[in-house]
C-alpha positions as CSV (number, residue, x, y, z in Angstrom):
1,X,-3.8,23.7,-46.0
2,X,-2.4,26.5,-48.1
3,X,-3.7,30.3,-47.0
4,X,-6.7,30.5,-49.5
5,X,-7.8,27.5,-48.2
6,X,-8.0,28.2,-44.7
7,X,-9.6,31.3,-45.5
8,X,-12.2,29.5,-47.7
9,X,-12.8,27.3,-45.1
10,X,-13.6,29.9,-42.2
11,X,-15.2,32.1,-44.3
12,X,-17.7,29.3,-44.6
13,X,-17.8,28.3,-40.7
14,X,-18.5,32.1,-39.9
15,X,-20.8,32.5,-42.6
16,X,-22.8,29.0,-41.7
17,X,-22.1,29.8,-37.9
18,X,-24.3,33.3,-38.1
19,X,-26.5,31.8,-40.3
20,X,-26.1,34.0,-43.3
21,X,-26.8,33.0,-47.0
22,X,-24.0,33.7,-49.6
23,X,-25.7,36.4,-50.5
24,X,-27.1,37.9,-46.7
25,X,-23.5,38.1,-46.2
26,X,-22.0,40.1,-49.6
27,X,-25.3,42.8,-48.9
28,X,-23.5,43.2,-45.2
29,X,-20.2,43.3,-46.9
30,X,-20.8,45.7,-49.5
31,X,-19.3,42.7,-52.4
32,X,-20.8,41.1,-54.8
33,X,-22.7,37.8,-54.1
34,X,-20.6,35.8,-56.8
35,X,-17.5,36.8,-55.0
36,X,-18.1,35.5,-51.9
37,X,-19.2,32.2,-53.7
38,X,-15.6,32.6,-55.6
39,X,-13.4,33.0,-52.6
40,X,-15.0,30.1,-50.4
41,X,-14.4,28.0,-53.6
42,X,-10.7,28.9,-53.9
43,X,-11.5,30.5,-57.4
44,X,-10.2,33.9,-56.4
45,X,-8.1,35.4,-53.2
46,X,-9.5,38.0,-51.0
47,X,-7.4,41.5,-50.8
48,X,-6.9,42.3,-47.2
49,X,-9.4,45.2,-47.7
50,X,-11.9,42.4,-48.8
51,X,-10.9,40.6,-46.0
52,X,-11.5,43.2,-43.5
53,X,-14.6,43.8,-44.9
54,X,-16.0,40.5,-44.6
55,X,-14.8,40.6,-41.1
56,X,-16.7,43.3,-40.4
57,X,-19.9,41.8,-41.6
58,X,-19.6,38.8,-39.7
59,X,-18.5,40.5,-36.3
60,X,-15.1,38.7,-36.2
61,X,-11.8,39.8,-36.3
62,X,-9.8,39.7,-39.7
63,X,-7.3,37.3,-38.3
64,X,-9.9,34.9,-37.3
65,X,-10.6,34.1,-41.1
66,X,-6.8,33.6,-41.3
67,X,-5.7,31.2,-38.5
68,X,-5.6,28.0,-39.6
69,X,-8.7,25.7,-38.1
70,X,-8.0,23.7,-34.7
71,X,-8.5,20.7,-36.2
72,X,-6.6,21.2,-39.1
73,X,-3.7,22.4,-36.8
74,X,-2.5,18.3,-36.4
């Protein structure tokens, strides 16, 4: 898994894990609804700004979304 990836993919888990929508979760971030769709797609990469704000919103720490998933760690 390449960086964007694992970002894409905890992005998601968080997101899916607080049970926010796409677009619950841009509001809390202050970014666009599209963009959130783009980055768990691997269309675009987060700036660490954007990553701390999405972070934020989700109640996590930024290096959560950055660690590469347990079961993706084999």
């Amino acid at each position: 898994m390449d960086i964007r990836e694992i970002f894409a993919f905890n992005l998601k888990a968080f997101r899916r894990a607080k049970r926010l929508s796409q677009e619950e979760l841009a509001h809390l971030a202050g970014i666009d609804r599209t963009y959130v769709s783009l980055l768990e797609r691997r269309v675009y990469s987060a700036s660490i700004d954007v990553v701390q704000q999405l972070a934020t919103a989700l109640n996590v720490e930024a290096d959560e979304l950055l660690k590469r998933p347990v079961k993706a760690r084999k």
